[in-house]
PDB file of N, CA, C and O in Angstrom:
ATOM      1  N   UNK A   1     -84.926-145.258  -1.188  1.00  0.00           N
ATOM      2  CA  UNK A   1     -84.029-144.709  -0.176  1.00  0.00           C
ATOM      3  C   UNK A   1     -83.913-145.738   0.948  1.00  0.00           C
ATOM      4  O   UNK A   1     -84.882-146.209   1.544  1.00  0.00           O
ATOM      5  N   UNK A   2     -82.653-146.035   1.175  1.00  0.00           N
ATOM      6  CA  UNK A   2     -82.825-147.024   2.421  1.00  0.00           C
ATOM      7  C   UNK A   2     -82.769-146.483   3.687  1.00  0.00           C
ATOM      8  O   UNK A   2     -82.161-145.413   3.733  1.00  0.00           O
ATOM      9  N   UNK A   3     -83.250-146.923   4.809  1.00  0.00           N
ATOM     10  CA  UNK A   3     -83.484-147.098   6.428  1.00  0.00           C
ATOM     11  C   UNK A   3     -82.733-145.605   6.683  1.00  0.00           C
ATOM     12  O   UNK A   3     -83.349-144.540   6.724  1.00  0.00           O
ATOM     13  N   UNK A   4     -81.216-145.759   6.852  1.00  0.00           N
ATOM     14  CA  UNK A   4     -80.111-144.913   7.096  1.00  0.00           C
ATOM     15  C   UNK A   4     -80.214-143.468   6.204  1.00  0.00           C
ATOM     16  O   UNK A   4     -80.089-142.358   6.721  1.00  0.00           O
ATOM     17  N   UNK A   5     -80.475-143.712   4.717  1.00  0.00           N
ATOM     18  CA  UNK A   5     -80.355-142.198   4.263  1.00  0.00           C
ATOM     19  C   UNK A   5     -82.267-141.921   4.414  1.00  0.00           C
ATOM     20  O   UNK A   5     -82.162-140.763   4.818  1.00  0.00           O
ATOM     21  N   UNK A   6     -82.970-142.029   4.396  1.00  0.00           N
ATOM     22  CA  UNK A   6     -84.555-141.783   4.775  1.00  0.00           C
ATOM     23  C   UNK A   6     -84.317-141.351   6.641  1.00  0.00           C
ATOM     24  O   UNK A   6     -84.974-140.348   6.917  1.00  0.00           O
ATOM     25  N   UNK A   7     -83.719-141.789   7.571  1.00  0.00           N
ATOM     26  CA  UNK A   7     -83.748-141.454   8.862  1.00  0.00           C
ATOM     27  C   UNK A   7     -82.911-140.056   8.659  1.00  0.00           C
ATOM     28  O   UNK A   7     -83.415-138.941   8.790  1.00  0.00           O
ATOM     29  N   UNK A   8     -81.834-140.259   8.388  1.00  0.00           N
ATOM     30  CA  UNK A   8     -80.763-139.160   8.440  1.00  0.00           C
ATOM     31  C   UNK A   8     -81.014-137.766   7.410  1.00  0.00           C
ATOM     32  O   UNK A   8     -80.259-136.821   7.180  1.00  0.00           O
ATOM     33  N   UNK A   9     -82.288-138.044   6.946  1.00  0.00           N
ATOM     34  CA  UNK A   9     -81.932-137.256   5.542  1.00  0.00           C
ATOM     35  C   UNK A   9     -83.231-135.975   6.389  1.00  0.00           C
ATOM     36  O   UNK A   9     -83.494-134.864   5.927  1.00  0.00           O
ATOM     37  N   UNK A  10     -83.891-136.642   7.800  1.00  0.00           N
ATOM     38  CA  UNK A  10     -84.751-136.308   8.430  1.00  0.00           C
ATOM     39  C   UNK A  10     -84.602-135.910   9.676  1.00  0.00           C
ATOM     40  O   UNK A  10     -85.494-135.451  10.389  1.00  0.00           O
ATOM     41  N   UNK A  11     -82.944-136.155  10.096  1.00  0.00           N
ATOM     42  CA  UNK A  11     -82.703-135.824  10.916  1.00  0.00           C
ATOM     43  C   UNK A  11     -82.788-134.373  11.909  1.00  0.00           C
ATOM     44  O   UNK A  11     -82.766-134.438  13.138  1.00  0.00           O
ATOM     45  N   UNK A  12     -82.884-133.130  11.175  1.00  0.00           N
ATOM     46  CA  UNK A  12     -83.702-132.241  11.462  1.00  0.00           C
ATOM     47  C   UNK A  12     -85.027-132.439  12.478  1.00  0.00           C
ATOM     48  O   UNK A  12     -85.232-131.537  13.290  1.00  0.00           O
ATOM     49  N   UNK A  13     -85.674-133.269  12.461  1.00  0.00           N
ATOM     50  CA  UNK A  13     -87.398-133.481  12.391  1.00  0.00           C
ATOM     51  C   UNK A  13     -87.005-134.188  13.665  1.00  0.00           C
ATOM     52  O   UNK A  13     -87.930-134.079  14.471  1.00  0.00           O
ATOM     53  N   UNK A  14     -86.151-134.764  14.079  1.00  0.00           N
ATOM     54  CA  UNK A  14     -86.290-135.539  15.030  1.00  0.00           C
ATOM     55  C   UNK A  14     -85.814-135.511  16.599  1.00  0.00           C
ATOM     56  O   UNK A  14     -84.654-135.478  17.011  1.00  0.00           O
ATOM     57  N   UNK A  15     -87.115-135.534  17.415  1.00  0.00           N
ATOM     58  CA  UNK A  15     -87.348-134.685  18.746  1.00  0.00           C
ATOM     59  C   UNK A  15     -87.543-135.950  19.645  1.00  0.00           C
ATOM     60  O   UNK A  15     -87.370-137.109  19.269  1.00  0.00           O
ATOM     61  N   UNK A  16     -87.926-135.550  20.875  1.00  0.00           N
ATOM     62  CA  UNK A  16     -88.790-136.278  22.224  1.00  0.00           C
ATOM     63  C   UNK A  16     -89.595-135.241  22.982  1.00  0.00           C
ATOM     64  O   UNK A  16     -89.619-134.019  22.831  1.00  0.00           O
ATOM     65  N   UNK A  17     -90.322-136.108  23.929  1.00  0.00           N
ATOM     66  CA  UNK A  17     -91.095-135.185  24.612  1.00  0.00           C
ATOM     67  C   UNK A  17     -90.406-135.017  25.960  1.00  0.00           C
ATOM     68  O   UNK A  17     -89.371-135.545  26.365  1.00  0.00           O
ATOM     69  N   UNK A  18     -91.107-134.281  26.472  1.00  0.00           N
ATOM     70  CA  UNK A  18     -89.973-134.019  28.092  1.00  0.00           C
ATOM     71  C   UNK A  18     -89.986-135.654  28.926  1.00  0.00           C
ATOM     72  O   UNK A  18     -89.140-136.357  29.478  1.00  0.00           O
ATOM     73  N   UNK A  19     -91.624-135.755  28.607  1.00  0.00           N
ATOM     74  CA  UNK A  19     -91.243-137.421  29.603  1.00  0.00           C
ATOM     75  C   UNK A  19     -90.566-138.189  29.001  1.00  0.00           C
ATOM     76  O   UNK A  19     -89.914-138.729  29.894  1.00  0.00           O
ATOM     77  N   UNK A  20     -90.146-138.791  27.695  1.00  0.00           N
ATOM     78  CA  UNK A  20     -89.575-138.981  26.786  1.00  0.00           C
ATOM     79  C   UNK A  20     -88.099-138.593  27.030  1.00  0.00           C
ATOM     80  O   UNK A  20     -87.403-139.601  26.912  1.00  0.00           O
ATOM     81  N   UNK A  21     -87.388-137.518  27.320  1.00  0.00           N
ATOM     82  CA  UNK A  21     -86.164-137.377  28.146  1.00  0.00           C
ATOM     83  C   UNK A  21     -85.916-137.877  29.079  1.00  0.00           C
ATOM     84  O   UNK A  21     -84.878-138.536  29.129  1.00  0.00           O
ATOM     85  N   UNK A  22     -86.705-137.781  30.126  1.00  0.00           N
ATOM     86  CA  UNK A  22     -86.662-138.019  31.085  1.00  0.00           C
ATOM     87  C   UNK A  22     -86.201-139.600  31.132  1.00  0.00           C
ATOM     88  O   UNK A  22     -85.216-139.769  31.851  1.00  0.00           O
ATOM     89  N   UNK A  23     -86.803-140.987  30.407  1.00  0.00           N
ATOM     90  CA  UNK A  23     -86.831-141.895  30.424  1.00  0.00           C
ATOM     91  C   UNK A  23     -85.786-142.372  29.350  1.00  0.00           C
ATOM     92  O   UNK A  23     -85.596-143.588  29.332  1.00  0.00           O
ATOM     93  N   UNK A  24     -85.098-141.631  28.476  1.00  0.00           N
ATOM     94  CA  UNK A  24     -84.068-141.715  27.756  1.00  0.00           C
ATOM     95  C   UNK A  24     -82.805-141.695  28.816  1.00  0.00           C
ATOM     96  O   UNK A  24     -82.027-142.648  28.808  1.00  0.00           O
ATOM     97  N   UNK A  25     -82.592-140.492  29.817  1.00  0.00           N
ATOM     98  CA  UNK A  25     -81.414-139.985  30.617  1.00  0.00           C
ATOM     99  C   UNK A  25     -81.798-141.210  31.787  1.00  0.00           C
ATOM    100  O   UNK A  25     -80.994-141.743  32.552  1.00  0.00           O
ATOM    101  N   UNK A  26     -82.582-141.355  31.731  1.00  0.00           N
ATOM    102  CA  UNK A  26     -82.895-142.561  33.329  1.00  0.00           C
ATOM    103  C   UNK A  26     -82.192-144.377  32.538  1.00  0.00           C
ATOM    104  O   UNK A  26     -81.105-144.947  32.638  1.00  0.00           O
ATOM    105  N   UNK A  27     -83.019-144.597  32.076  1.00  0.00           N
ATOM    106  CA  UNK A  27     -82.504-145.513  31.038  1.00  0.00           C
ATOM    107  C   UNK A  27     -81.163-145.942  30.961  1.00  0.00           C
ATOM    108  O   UNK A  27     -80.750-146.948  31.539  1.00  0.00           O
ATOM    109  N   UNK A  28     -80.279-144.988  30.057  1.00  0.00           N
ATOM    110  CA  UNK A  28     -78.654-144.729  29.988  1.00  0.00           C
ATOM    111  C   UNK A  28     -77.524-144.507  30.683  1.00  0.00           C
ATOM    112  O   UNK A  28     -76.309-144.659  30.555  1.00  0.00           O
ATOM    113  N   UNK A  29     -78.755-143.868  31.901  1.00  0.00           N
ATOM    114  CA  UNK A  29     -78.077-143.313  32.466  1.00  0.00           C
ATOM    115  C   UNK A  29     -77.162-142.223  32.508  1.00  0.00           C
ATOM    116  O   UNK A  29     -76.094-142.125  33.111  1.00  0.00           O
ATOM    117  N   UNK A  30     -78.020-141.070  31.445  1.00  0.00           N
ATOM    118  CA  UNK A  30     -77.345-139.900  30.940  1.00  0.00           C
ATOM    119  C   UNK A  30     -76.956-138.882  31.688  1.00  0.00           C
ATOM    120  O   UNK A  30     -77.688-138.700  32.660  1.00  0.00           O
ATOM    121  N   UNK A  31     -75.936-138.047  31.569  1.00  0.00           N
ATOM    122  CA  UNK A  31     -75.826-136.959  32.002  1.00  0.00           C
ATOM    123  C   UNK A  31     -75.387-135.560  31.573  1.00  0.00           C
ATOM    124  O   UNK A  31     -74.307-134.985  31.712  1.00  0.00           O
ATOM    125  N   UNK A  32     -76.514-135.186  31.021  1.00  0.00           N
ATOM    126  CA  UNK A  32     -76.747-134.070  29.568  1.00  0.00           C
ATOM    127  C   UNK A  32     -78.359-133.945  29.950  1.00  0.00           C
ATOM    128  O   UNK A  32     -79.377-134.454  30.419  1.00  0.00           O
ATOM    129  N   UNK A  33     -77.512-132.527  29.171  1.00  0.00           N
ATOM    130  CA  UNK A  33     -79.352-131.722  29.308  1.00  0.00           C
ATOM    131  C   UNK A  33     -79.949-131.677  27.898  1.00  0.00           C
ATOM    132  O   UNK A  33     -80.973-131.006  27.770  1.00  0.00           O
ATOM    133  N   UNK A  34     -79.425-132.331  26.767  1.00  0.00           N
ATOM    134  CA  UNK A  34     -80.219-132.826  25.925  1.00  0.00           C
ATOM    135  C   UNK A  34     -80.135-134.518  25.290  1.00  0.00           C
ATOM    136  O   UNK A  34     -79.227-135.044  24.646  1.00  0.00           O
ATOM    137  N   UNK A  35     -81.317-135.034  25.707  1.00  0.00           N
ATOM    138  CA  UNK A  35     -81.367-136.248  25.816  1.00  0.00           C
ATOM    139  C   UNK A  35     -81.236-136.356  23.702  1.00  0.00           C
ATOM    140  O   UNK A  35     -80.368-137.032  23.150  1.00  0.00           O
ATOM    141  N   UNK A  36     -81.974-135.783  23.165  1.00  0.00           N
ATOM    142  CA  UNK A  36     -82.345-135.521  21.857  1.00  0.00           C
ATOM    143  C   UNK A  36     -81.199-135.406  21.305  1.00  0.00           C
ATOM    144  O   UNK A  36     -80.929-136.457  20.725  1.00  0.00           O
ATOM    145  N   UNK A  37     -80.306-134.556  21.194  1.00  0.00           N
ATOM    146  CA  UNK A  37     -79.388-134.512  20.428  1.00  0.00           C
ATOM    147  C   UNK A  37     -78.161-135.130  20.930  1.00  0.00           C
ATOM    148  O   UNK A  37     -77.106-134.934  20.326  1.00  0.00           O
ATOM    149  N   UNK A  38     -78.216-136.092  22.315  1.00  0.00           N
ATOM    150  CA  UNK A  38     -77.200-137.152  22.011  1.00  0.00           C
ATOM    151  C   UNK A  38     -77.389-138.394  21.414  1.00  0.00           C
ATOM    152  O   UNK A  38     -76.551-139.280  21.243  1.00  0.00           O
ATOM    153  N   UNK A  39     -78.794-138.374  21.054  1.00  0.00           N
ATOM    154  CA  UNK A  39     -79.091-139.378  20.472  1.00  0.00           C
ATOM    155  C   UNK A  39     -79.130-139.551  19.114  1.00  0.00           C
ATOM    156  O   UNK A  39     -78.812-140.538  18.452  1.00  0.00           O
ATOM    157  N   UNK A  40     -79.686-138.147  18.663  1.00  0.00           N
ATOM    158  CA  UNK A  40     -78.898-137.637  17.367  1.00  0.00           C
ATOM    159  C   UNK A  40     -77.407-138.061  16.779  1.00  0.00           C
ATOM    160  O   UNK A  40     -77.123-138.748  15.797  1.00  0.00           O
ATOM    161  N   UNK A  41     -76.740-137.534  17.544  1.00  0.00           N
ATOM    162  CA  UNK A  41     -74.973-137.541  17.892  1.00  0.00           C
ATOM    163  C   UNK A  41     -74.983-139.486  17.241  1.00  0.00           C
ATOM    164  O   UNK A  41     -74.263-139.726  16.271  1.00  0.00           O
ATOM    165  N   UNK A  42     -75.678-140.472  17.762  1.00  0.00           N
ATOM    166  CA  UNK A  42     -75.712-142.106  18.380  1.00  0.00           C
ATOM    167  C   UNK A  42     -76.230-142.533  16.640  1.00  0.00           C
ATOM    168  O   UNK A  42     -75.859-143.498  15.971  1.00  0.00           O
ATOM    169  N   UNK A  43     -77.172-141.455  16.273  1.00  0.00           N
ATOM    170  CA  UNK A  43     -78.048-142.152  15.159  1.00  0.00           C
ATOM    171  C   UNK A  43     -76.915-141.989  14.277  1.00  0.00           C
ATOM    172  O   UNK A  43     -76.489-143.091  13.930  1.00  0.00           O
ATOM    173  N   UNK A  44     -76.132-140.809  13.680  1.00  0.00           N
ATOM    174  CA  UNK A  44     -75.121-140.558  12.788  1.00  0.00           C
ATOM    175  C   UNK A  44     -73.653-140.630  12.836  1.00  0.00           C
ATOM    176  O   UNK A  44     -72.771-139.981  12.274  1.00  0.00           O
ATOM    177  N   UNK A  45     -73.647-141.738  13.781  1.00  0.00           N
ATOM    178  CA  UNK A  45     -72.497-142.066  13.867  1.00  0.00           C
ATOM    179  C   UNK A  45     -71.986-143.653  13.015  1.00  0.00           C
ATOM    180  O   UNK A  45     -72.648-144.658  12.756  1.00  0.00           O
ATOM    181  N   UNK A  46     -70.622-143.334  12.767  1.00  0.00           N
ATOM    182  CA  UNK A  46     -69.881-144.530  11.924  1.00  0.00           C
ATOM    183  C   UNK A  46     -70.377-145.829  12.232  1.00  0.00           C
ATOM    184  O   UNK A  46     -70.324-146.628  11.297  1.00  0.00           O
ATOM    185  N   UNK A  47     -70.810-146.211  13.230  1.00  0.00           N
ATOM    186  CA  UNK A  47     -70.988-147.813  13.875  1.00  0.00           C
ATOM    187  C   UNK A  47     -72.656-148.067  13.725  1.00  0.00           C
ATOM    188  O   UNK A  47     -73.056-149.217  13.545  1.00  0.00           O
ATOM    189  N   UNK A  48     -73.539-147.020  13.803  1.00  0.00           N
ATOM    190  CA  UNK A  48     -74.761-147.387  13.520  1.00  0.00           C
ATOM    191  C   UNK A  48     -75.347-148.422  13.001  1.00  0.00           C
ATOM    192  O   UNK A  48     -75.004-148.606  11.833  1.00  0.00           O
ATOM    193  N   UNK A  49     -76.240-149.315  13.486  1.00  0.00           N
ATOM    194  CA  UNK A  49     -77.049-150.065  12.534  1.00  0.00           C
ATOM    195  C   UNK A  49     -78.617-149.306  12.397  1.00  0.00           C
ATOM    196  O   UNK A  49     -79.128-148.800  13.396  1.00  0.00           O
ATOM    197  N   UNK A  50     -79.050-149.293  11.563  1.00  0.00           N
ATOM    198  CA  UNK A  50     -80.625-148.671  11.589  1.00  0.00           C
ATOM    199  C   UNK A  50     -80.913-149.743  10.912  1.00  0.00           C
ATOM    200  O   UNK A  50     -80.271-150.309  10.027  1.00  0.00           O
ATOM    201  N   UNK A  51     -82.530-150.135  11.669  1.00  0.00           N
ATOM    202  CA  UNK A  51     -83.306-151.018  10.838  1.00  0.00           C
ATOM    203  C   UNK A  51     -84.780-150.109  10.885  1.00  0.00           C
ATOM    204  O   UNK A  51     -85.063-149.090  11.514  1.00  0.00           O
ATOM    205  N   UNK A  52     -85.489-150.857  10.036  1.00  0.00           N
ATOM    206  CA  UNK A  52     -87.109-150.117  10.301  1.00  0.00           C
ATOM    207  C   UNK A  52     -88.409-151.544  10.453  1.00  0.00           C
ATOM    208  O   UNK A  52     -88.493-152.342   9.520  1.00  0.00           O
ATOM    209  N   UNK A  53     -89.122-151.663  11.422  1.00  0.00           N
ATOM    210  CA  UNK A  53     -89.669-152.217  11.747  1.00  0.00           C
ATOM    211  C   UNK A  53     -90.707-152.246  11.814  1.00  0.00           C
ATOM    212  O   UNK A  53     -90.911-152.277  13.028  1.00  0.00           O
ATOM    213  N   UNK A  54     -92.301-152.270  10.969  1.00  0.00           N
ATOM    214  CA  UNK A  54     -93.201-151.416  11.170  1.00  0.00           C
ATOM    215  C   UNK A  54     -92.852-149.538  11.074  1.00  0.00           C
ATOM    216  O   UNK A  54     -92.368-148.642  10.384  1.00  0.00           O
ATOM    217  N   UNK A  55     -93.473-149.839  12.238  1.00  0.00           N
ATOM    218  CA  UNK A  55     -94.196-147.750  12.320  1.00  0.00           C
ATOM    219  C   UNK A  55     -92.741-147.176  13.272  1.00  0.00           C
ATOM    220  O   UNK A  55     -92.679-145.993  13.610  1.00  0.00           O
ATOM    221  N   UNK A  56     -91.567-148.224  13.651  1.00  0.00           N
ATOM    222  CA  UNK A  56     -90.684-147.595  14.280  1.00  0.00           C
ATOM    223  C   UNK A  56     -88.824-147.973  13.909  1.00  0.00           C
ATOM    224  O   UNK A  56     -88.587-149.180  13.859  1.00  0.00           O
ATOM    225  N   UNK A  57     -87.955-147.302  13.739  1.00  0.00           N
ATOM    226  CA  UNK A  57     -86.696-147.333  13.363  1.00  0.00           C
ATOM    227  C   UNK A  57     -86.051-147.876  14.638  1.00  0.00           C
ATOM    228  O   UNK A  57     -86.560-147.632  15.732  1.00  0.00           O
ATOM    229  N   UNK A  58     -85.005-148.566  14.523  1.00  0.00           N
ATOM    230  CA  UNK A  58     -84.426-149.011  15.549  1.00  0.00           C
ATOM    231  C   UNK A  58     -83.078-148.845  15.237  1.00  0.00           C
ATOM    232  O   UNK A  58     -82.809-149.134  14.071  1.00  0.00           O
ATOM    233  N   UNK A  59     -82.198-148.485  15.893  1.00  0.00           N
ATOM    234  CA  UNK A  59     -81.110-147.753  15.901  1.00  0.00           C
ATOM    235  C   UNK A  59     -80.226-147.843  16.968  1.00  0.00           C
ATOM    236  O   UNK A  59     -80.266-147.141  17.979  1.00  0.00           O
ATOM    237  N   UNK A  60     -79.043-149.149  16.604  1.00  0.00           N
ATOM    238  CA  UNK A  60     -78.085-149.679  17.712  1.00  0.00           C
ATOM    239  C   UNK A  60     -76.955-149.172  17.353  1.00  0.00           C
ATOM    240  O   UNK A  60     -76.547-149.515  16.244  1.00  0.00           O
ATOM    241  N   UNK A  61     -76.139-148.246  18.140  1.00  0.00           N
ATOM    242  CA  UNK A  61     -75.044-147.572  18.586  1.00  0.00           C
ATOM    243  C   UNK A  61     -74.490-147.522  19.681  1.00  0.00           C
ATOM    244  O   UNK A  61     -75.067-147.035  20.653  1.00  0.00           O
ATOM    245  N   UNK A  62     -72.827-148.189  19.769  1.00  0.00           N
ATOM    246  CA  UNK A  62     -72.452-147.795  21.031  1.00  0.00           C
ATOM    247  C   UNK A  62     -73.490-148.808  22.346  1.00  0.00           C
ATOM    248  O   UNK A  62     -73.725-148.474  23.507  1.00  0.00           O
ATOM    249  N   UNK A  63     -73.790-149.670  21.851  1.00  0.00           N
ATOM    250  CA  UNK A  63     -74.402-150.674  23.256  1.00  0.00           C
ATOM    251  C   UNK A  63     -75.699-149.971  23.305  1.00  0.00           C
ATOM    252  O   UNK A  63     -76.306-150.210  24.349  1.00  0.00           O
ATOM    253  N   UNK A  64     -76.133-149.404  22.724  1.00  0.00           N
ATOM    254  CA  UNK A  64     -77.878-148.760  23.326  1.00  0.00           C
ATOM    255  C   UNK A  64     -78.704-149.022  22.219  1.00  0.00           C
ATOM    256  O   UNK A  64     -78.167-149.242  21.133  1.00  0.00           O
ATOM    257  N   UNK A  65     -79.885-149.030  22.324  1.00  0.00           N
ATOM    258  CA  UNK A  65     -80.704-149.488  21.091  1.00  0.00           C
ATOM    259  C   UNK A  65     -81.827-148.180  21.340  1.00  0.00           C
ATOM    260  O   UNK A  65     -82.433-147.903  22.374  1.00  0.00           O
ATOM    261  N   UNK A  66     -81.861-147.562  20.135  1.00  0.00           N
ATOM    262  CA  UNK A  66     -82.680-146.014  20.398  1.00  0.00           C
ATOM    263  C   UNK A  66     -84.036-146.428  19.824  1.00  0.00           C
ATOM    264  O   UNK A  66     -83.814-147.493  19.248  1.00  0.00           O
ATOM    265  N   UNK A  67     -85.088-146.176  19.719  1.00  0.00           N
ATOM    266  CA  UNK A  67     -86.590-146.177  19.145  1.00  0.00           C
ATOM    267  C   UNK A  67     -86.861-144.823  18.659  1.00  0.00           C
ATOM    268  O   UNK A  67     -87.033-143.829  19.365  1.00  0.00           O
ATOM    269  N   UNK A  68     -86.891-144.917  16.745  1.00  0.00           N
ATOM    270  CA  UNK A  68     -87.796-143.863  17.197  1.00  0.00           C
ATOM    271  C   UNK A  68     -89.234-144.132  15.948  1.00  0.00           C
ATOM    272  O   UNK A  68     -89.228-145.054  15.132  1.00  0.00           O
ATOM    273  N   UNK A  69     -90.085-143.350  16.045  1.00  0.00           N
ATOM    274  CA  UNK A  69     -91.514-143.237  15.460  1.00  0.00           C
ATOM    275  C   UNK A  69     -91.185-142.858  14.099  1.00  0.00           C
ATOM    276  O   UNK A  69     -90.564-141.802  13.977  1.00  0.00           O
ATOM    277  N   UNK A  70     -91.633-143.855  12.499  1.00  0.00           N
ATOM    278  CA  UNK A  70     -90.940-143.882  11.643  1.00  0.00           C
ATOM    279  C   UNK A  70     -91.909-142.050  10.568  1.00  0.00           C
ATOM    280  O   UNK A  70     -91.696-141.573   9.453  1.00  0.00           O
ATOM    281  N   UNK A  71     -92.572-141.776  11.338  1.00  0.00           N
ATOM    282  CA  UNK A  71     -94.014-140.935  10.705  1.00  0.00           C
ATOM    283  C   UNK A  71     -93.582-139.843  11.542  1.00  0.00           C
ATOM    284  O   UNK A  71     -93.423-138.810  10.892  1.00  0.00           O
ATOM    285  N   UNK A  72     -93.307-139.722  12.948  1.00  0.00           N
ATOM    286  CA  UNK A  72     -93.809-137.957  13.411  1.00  0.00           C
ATOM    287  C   UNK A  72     -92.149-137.850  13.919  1.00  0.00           C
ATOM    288  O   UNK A  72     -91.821-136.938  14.678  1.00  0.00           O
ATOM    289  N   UNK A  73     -91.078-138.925  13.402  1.00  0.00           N
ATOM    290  CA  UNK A  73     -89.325-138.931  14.103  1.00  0.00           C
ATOM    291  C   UNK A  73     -89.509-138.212  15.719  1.00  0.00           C
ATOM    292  O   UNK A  73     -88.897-137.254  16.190  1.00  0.00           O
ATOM    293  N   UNK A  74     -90.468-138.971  16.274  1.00  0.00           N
ATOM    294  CA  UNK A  74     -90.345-138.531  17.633  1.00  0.00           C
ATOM    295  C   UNK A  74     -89.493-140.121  18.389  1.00  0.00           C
ATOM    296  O   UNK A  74     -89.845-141.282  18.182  1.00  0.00           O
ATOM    297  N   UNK A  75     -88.413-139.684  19.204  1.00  0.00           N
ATOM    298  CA  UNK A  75     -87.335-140.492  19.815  1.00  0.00           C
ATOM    299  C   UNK A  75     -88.538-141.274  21.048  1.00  0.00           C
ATOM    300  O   UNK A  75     -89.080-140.569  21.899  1.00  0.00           O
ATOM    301  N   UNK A  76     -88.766-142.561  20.965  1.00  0.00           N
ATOM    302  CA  UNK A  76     -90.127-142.792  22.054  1.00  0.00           C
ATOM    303  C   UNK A  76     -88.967-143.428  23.021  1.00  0.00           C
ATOM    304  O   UNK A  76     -88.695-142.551  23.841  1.00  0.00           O
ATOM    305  N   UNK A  77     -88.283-144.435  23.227  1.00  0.00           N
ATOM    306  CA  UNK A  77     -87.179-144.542  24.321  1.00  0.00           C
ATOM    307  C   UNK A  77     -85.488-145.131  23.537  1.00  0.00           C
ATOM    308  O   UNK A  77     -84.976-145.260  22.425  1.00  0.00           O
ATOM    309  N   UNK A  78     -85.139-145.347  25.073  1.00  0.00           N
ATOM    310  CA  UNK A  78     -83.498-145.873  24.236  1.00  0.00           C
ATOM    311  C   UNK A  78     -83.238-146.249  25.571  1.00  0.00           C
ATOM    312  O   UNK A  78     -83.650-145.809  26.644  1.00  0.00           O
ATOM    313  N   UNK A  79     -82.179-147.495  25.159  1.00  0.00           N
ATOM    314  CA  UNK A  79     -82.115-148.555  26.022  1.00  0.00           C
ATOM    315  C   UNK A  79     -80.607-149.044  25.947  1.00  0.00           C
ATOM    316  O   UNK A  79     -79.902-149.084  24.939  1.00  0.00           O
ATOM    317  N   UNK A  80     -80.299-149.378  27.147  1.00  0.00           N
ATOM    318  CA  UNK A  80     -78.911-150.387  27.217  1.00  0.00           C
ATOM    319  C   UNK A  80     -79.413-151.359  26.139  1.00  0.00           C
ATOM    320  O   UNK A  80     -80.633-151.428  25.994  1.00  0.00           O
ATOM    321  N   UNK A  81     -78.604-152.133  25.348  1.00  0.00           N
ATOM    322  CA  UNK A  81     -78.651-153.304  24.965  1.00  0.00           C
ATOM    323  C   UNK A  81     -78.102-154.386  25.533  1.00  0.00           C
ATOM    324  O   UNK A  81     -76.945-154.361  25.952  1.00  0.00           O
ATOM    325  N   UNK A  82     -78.895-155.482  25.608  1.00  0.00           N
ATOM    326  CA  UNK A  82     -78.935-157.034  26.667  1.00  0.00           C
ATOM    327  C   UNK A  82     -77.695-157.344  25.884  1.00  0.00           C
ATOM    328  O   UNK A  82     -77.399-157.131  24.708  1.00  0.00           O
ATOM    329  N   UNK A  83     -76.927-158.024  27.078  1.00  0.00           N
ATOM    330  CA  UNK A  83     -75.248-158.421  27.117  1.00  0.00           C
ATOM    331  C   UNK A  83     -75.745-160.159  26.548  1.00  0.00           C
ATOM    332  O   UNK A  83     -74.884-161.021  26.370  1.00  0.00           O
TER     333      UNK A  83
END
């Protein structure tokens, strides 16, 4: 199974913690009360790249580069991507 259908096929499973929001919406500069499922929204979208790196997936959409934990799909941050 590659990167994309193994992440997505798990997509269900995949959360953050409140500080973990918190530093997702600060980050992006979000403005939504779920940091989680716009990132969701970012992972399954047409333009996606997913790679897997070790113990964590990396996931560039839309200018942001998301992290998440390849074992418990917990979202650990997400980031502008460097211009």
């Amino acid at each position: 199974m590659n990167e994309f259908n193994e992440l997505t096929a798990n997509l269900d499973r995949i959360h953050t913690t409140d500080l973990g929001a918190v530093r997702i919406k600060r980050n992006l500069s979000l403005d939504t009360d779920d940091a989680a499922e716009w990132c969701k929204a970012k992972i399954i979208s047409p333009g996606a790249v997913i790679t897997r790196r070790g113990k964590n997936w990396y996931i560039k959409a839309d200018g942001c580069i998301i992290t998440v934990n390849a074992y418990s799909y917990t979202i650990i941050t997400a980031h502008k991507e460097k211009q």
